[in-house]
PyMOL Python script that loads the backbone (N, CA, C, O; Angstrom):
from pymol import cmd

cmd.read_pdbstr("""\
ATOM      1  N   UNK A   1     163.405  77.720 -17.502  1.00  0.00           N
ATOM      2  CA  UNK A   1     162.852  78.888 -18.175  1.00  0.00           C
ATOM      3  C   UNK A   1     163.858  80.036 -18.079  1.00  0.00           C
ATOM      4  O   UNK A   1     164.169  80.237 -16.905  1.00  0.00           O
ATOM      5  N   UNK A   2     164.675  81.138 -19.254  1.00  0.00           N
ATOM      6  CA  UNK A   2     165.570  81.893 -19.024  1.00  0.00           C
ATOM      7  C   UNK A   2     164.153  83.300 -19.178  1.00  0.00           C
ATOM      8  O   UNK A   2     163.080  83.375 -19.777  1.00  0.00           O
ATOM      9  N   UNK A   3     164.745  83.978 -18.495  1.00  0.00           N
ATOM     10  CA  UNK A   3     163.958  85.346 -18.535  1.00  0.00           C
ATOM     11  C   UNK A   3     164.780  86.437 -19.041  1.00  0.00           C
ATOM     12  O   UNK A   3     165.861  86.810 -18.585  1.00  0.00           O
ATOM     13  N   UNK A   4     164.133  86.909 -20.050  1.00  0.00           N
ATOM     14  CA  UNK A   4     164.983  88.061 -20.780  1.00  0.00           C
ATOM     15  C   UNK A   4     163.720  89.686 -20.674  1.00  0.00           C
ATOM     16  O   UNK A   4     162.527  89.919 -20.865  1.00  0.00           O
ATOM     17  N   UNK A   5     165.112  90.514 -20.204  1.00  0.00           N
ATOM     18  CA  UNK A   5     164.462  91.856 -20.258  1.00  0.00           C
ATOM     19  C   UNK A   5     164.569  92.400 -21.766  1.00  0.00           C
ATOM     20  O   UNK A   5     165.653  92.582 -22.321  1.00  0.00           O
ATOM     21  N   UNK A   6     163.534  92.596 -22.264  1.00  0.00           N
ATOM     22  CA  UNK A   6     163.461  92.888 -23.450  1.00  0.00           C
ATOM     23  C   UNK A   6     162.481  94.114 -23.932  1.00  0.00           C
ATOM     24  O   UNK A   6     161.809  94.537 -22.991  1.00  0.00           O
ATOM     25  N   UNK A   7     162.293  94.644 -24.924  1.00  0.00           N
ATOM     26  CA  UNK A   7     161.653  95.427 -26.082  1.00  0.00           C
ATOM     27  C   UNK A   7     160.602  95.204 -26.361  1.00  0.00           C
ATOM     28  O   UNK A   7     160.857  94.927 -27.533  1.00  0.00           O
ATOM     29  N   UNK A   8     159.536  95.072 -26.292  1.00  0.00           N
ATOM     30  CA  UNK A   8     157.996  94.845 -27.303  1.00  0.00           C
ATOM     31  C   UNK A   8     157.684  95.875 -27.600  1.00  0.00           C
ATOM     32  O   UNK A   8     157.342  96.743 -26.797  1.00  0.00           O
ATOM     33  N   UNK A   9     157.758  96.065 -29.427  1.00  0.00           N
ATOM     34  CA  UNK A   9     157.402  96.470 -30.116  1.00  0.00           C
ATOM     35  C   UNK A   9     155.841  97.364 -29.838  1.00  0.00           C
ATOM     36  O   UNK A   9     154.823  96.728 -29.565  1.00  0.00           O
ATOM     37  N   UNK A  10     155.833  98.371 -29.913  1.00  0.00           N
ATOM     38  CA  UNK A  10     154.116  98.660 -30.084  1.00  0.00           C
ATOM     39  C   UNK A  10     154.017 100.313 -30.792  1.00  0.00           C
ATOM     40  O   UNK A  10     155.152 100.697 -31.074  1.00  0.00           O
ATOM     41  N   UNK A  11     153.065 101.225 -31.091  1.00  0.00           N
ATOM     42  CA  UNK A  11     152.981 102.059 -31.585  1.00  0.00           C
ATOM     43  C   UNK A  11     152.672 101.472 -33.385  1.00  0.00           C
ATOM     44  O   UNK A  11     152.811 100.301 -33.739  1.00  0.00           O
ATOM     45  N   UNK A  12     152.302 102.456 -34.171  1.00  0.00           N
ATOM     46  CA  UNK A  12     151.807 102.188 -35.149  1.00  0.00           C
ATOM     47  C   UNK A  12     153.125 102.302 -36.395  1.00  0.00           C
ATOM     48  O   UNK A  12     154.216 102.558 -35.884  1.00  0.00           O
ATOM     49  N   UNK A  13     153.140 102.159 -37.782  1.00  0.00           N
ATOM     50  CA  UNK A  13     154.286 102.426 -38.517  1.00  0.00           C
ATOM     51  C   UNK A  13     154.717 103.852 -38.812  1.00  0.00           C
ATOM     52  O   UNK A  13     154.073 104.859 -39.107  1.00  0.00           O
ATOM     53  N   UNK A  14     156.124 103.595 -38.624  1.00  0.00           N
ATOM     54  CA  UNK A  14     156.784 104.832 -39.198  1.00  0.00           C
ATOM     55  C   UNK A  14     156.843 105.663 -38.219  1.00  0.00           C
ATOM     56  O   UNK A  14     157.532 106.677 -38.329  1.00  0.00           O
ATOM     57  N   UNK A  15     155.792 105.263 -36.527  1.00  0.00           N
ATOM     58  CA  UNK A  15     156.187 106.034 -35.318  1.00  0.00           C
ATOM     59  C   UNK A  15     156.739 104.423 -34.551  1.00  0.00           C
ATOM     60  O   UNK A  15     156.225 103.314 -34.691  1.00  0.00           O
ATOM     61  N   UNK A  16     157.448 104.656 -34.073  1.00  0.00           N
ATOM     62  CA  UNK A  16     157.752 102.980 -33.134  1.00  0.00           C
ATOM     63  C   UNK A  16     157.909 103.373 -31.699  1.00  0.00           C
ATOM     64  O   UNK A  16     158.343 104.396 -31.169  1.00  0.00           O
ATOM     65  N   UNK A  17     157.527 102.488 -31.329  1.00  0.00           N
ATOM     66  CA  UNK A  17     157.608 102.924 -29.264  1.00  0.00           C
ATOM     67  C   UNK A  17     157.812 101.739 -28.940  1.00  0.00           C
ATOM     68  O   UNK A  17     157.790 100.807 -29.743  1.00  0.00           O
ATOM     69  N   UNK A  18     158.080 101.614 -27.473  1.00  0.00           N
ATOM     70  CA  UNK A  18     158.502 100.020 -27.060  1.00  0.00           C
ATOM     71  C   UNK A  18     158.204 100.357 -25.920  1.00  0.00           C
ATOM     72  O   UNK A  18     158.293 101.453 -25.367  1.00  0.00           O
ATOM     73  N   UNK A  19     157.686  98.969 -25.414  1.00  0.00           N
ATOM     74  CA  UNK A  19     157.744  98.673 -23.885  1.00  0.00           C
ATOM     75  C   UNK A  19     159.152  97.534 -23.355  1.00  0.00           C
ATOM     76  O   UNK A  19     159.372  96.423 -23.837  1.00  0.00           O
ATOM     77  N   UNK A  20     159.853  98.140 -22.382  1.00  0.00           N
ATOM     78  CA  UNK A  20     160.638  96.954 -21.647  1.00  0.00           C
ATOM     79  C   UNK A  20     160.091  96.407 -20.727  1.00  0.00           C
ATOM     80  O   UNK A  20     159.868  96.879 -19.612  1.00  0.00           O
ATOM     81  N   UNK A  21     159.711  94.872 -21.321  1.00  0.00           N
ATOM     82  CA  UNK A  21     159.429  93.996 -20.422  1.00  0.00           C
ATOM     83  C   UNK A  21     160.369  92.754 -20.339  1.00  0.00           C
ATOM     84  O   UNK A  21     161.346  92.444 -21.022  1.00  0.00           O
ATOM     85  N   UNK A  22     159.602  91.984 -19.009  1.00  0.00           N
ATOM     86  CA  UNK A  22     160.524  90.951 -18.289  1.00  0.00           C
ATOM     87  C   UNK A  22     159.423  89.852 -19.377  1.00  0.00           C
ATOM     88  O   UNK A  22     158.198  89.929 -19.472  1.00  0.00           O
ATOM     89  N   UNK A  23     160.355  88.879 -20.088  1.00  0.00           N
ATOM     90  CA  UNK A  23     159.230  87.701 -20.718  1.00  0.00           C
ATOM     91  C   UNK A  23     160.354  86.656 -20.271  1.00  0.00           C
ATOM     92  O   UNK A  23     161.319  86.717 -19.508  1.00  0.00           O
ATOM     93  N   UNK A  24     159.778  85.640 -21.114  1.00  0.00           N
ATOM     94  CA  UNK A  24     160.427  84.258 -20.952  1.00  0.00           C
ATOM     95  C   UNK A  24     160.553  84.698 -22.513  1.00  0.00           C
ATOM     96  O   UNK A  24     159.953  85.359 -23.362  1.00  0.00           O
ATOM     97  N   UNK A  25     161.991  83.721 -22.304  1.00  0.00           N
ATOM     98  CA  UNK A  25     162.577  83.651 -23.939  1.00  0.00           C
ATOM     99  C   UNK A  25     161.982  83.153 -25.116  1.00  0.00           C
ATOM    100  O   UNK A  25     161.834  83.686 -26.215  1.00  0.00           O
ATOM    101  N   UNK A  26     161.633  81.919 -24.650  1.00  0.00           N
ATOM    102  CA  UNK A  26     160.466  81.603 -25.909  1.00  0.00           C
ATOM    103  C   UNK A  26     159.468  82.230 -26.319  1.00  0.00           C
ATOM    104  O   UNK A  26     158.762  82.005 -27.302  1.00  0.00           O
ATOM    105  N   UNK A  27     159.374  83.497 -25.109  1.00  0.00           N
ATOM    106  CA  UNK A  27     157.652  83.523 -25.768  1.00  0.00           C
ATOM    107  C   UNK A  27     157.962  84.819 -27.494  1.00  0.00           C
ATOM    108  O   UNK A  27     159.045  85.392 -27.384  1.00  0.00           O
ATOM    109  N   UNK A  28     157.504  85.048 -28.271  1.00  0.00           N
ATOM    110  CA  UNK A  28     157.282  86.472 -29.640  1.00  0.00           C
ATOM    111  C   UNK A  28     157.947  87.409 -28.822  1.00  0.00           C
ATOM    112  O   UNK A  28     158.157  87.482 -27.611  1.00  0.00           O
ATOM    113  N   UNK A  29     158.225  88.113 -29.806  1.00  0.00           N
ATOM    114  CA  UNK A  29     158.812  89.510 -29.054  1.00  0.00           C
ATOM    115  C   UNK A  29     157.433  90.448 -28.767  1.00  0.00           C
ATOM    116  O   UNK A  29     157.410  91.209 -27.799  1.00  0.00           O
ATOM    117  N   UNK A  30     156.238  90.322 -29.732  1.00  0.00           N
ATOM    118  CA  UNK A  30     155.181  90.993 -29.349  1.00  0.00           C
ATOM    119  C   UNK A  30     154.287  90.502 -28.443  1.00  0.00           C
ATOM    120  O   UNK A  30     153.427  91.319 -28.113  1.00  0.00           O
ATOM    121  N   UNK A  31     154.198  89.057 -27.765  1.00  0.00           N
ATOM    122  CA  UNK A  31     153.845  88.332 -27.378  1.00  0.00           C
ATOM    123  C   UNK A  31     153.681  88.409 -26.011  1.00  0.00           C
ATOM    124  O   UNK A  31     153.677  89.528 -25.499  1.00  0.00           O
ATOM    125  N   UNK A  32     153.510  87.177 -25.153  1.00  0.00           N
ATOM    126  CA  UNK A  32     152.672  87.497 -23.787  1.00  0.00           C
ATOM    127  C   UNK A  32     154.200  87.770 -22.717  1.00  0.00           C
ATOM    128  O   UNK A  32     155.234  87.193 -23.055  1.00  0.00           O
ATOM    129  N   UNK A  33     154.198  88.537 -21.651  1.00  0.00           N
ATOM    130  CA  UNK A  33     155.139  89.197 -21.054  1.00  0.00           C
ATOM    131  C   UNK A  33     154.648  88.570 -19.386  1.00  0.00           C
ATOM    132  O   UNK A  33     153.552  88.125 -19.046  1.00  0.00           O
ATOM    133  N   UNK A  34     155.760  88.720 -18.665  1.00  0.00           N
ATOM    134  CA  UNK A  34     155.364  88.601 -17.191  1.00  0.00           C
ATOM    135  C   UNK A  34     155.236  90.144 -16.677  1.00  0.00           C
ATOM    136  O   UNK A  34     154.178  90.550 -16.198  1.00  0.00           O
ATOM    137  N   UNK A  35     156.247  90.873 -16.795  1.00  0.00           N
ATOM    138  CA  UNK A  35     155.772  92.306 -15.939  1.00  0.00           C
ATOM    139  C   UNK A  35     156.598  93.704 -17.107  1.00  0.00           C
ATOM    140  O   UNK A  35     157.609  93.377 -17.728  1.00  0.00           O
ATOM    141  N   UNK A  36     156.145  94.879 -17.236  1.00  0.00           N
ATOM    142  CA  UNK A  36     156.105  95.709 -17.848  1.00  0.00           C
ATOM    143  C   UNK A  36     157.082  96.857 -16.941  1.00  0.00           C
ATOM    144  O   UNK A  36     156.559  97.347 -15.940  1.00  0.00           O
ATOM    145  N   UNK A  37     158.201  97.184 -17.233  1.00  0.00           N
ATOM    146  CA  UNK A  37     158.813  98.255 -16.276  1.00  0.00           C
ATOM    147  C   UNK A  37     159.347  99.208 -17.256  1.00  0.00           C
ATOM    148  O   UNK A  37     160.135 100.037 -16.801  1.00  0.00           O
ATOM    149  N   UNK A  38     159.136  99.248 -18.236  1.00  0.00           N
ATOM    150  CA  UNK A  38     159.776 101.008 -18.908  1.00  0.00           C
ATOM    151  C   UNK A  38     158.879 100.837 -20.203  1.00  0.00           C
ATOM    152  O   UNK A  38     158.232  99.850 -20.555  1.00  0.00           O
ATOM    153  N   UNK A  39     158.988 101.797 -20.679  1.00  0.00           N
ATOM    154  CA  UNK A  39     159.284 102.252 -22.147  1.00  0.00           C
ATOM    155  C   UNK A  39     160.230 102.995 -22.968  1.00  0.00           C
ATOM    156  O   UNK A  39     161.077 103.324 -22.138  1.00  0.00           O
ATOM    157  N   UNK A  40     160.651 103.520 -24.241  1.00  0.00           N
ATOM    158  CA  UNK A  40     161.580 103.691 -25.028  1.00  0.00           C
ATOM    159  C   UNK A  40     160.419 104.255 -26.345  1.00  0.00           C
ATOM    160  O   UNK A  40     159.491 103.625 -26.852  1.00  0.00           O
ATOM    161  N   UNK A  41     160.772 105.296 -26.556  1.00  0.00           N
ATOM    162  CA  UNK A  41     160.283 106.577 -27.346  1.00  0.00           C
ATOM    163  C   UNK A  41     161.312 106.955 -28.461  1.00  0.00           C
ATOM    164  O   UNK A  41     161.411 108.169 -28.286  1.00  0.00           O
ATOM    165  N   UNK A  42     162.032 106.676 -29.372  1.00  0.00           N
ATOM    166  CA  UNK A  42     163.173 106.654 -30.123  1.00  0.00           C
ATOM    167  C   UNK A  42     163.176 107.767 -30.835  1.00  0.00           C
ATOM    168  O   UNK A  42     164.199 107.887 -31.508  1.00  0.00           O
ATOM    169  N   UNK A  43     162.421 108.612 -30.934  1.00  0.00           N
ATOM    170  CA  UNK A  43     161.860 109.489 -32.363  1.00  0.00           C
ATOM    171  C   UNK A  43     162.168 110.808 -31.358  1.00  0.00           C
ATOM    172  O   UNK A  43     162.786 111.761 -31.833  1.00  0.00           O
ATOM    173  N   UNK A  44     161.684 110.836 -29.852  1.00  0.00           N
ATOM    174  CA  UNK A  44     162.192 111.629 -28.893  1.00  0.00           C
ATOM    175  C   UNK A  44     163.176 111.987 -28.917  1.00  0.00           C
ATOM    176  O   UNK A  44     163.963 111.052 -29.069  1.00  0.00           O
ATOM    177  N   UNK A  45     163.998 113.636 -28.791  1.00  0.00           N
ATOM    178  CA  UNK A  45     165.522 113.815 -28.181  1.00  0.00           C
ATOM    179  C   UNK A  45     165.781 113.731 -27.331  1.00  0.00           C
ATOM    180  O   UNK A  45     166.958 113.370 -27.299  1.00  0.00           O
ATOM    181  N   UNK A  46     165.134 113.921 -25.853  1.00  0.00           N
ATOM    182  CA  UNK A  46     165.562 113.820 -24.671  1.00  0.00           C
ATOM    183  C   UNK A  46     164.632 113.438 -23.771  1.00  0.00           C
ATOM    184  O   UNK A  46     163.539 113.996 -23.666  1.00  0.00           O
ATOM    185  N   UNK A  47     165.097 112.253 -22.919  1.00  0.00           N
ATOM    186  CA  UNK A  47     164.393 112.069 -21.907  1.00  0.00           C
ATOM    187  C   UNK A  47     163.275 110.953 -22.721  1.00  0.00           C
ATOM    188  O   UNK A  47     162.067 111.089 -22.530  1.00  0.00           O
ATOM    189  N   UNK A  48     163.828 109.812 -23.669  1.00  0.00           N
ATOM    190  CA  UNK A  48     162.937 109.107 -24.657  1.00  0.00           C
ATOM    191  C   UNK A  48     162.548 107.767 -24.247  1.00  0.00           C
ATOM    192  O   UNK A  48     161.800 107.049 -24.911  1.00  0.00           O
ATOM    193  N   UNK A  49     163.212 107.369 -22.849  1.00  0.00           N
ATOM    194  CA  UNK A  49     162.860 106.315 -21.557  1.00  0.00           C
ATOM    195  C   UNK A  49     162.337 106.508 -20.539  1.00  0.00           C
ATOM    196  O   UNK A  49     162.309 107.631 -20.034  1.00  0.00           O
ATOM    197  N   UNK A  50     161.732 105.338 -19.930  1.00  0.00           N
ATOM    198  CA  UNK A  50     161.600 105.648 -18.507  1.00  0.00           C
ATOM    199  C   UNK A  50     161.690 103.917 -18.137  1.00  0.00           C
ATOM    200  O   UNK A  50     161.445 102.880 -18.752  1.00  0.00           O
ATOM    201  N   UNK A  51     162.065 104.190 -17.106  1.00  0.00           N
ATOM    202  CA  UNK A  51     162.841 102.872 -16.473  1.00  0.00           C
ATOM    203  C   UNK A  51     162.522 102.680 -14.902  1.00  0.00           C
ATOM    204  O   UNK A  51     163.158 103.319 -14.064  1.00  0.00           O
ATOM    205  N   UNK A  52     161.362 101.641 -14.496  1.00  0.00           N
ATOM    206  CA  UNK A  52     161.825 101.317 -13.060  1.00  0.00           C
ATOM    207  C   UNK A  52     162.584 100.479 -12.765  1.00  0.00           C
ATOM    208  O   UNK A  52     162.345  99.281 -12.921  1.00  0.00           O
ATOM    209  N   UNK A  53     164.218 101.187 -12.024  1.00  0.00           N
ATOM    210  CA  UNK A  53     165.059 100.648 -12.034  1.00  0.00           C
ATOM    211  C   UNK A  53     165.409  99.487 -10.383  1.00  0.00           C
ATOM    212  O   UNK A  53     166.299  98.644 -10.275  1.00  0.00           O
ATOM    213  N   UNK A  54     164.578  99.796  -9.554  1.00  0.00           N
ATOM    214  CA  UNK A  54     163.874  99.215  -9.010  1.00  0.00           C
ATOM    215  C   UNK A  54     163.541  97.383  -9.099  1.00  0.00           C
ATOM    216  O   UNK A  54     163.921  96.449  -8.393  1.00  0.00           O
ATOM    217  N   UNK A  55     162.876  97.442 -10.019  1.00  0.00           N
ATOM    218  CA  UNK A  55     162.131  95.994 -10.865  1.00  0.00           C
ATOM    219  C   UNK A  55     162.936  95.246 -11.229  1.00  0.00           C
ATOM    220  O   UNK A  55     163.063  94.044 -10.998  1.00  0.00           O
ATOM    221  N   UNK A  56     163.752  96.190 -12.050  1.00  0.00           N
ATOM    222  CA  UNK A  56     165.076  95.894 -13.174  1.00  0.00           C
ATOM    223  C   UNK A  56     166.349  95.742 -12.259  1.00  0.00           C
ATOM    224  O   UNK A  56     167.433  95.773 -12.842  1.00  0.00           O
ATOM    225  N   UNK A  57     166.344  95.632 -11.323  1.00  0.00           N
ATOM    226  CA  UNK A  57     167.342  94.868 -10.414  1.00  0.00           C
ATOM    227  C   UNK A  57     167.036  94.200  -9.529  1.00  0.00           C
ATOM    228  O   UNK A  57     167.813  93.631  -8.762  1.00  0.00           O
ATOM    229  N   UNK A  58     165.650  94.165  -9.504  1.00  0.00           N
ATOM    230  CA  UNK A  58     165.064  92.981  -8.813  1.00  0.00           C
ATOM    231  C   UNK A  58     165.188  91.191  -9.868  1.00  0.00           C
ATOM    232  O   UNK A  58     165.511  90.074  -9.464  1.00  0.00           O
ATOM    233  N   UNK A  59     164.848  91.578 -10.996  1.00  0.00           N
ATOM    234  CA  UNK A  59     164.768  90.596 -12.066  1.00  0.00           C
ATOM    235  C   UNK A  59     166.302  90.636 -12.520  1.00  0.00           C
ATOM    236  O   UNK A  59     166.734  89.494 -12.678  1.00  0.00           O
ATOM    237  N   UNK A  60     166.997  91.379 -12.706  1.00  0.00           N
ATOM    238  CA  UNK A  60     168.331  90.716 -12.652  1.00  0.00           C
ATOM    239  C   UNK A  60     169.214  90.040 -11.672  1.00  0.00           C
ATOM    240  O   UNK A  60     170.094  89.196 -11.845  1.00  0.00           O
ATOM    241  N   UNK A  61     168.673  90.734 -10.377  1.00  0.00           N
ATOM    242  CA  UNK A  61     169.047  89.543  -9.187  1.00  0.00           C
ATOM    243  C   UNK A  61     168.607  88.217  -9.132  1.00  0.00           C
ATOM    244  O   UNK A  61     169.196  87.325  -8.522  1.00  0.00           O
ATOM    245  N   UNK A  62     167.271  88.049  -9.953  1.00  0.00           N
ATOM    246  CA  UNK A  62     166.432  86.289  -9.973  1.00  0.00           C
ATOM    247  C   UNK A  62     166.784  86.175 -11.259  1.00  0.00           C
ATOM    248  O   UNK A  62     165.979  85.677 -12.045  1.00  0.00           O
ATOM    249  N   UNK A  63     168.044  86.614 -11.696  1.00  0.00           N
ATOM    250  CA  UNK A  63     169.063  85.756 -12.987  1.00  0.00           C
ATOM    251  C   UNK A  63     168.284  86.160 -14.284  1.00  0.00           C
ATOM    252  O   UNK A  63     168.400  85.418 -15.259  1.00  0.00           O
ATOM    253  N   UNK A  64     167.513  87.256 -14.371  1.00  0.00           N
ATOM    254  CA  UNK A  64     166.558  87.999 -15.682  1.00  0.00           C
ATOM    255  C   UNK A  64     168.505  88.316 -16.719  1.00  0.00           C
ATOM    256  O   UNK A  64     169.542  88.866 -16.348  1.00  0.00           O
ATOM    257  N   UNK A  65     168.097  87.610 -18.050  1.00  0.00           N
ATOM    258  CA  UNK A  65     169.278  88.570 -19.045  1.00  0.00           C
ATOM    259  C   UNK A  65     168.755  89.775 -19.922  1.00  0.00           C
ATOM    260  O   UNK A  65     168.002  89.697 -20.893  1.00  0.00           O
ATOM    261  N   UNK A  66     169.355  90.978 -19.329  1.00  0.00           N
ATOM    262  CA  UNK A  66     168.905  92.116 -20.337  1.00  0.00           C
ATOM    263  C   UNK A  66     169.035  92.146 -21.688  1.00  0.00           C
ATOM    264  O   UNK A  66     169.869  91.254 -21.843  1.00  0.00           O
ATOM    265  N   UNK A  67     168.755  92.609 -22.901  1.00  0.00           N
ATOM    266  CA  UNK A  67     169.346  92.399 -24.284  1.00  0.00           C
ATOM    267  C   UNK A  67     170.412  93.695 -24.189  1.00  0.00           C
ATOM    268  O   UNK A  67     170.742  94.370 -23.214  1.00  0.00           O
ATOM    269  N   UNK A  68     170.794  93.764 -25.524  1.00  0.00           N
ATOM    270  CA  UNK A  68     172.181  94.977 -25.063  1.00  0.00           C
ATOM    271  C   UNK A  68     171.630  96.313 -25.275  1.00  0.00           C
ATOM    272  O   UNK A  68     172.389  97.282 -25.248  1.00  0.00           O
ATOM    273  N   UNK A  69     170.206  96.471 -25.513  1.00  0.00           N
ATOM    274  CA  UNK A  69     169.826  97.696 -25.775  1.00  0.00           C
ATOM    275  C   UNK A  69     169.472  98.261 -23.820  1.00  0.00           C
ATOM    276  O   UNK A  69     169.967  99.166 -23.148  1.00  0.00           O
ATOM    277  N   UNK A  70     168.555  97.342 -23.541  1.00  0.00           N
ATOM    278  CA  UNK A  70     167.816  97.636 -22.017  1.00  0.00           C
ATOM    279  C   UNK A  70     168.816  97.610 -21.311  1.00  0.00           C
ATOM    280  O   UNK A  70     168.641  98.086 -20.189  1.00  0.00           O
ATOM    281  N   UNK A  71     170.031  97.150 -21.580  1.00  0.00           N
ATOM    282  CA  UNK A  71     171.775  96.938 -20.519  1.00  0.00           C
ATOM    283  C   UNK A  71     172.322  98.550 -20.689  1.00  0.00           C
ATOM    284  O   UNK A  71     172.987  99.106 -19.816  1.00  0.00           O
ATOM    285  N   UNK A  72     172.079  98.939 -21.461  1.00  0.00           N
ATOM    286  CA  UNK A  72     172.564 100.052 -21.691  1.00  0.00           C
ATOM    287  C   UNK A  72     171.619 101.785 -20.767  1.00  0.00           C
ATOM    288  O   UNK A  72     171.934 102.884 -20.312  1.00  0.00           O
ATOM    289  N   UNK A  73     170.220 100.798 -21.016  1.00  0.00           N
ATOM    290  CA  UNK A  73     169.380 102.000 -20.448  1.00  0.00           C
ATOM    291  C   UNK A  73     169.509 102.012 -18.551  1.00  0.00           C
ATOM    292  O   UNK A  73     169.563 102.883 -17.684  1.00  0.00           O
ATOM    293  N   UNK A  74     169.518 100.336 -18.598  1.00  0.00           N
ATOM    294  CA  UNK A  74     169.483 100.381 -17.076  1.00  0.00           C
ATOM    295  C   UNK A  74     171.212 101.100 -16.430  1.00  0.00           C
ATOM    296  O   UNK A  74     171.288 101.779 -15.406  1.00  0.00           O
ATOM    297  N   UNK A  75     172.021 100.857 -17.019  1.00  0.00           N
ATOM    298  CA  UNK A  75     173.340 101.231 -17.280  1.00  0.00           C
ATOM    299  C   UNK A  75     173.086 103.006 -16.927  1.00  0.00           C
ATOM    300  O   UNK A  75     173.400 103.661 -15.933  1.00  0.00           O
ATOM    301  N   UNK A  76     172.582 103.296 -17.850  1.00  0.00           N
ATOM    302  CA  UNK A  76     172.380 104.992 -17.956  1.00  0.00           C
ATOM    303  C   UNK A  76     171.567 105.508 -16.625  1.00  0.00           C
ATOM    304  O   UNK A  76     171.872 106.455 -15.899  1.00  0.00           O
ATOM    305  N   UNK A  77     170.040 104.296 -16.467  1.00  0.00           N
ATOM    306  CA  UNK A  77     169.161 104.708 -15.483  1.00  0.00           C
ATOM    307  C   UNK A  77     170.374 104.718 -13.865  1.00  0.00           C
ATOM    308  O   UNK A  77     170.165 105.479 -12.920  1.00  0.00           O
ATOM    309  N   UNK A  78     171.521 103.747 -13.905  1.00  0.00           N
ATOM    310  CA  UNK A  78     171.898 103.487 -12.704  1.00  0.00           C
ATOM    311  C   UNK A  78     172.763 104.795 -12.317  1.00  0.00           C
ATOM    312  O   UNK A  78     172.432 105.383 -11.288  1.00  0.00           O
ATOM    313  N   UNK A  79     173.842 105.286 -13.066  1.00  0.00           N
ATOM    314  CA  UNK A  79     174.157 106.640 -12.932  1.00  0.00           C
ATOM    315  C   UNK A  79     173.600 107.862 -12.318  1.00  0.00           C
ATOM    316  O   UNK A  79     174.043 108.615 -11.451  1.00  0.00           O
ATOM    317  N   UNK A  80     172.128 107.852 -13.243  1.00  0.00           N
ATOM    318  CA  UNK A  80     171.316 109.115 -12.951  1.00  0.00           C
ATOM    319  C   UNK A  80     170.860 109.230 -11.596  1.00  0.00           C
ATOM    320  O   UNK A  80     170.867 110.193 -10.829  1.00  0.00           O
ATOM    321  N   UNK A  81     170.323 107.638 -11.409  1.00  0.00           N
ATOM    322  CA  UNK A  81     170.172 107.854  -9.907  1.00  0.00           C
ATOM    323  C   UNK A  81     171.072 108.021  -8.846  1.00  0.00           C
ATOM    324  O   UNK A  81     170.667 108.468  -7.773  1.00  0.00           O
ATOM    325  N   UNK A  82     172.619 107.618  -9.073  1.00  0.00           N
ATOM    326  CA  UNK A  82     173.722 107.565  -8.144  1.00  0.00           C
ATOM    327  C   UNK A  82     174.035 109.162  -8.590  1.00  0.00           C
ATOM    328  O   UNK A  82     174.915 109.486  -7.793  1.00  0.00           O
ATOM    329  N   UNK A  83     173.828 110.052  -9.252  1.00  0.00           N
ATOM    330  CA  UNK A  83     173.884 111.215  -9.090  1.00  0.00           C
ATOM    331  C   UNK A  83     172.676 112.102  -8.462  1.00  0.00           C
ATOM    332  O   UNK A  83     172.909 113.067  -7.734  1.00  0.00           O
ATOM    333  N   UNK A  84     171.550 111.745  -8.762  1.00  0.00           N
ATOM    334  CA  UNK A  84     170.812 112.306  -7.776  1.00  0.00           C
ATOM    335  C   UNK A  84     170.943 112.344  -6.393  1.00  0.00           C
ATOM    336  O   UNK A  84     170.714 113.299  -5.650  1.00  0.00           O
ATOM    337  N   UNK A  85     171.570 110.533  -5.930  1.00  0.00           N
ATOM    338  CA  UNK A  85     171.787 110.661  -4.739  1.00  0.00           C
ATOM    339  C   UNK A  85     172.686 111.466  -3.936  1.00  0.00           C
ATOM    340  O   UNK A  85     172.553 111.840  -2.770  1.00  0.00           O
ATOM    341  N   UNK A  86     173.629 111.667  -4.768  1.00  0.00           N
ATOM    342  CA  UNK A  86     174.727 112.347  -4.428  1.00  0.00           C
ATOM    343  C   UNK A  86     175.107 114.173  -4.010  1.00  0.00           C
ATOM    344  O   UNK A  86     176.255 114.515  -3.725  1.00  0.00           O
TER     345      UNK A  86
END
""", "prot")
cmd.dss("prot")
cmd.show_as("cartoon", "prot")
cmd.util.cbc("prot")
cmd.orient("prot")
């Protein structure tokens, strides 16, 4: 079974929102998910994610593949926090 961090679609037309979840590859992109860790607000200027980054390196340590959109957020999320820490 490959596990991909991915996008599901939700919100109504012409507004779009997404949840990033952890699924199995086969399953729909709107379809049944194992665990739910962000969302993605696109229509937003700032601050249009939220990411537990947490989860999202838990599931990439048990071999989860991000798509190149959620690689990018966790990418961004990993910064923000290595600057907070800092």
């Amino acid at each position: 079974m490959s596990v991909k961090i991915r996008m599901k679609r939700v919100g109504t037309k012409n507004t779009p929102a997404f949840r990033i979840v952890v699924a199995d590859g086969r399953s729909p992109r709107d379809g049944k998910f194992i665990e739910e860790i962000g969302t993605y607000q696109p229509l937003k200027k700032e601050n249009n994610y939220t990411l537990n980054l947490e989860r999202a390196n838990y599931w990439l340590s048990k071999g989860a593949q991000p798509s190149d959109t959620v690689a990018s957020f966790i990418k961004k999320a990993g910064k923000a926090a290595a600057t907070v820490a800092a």
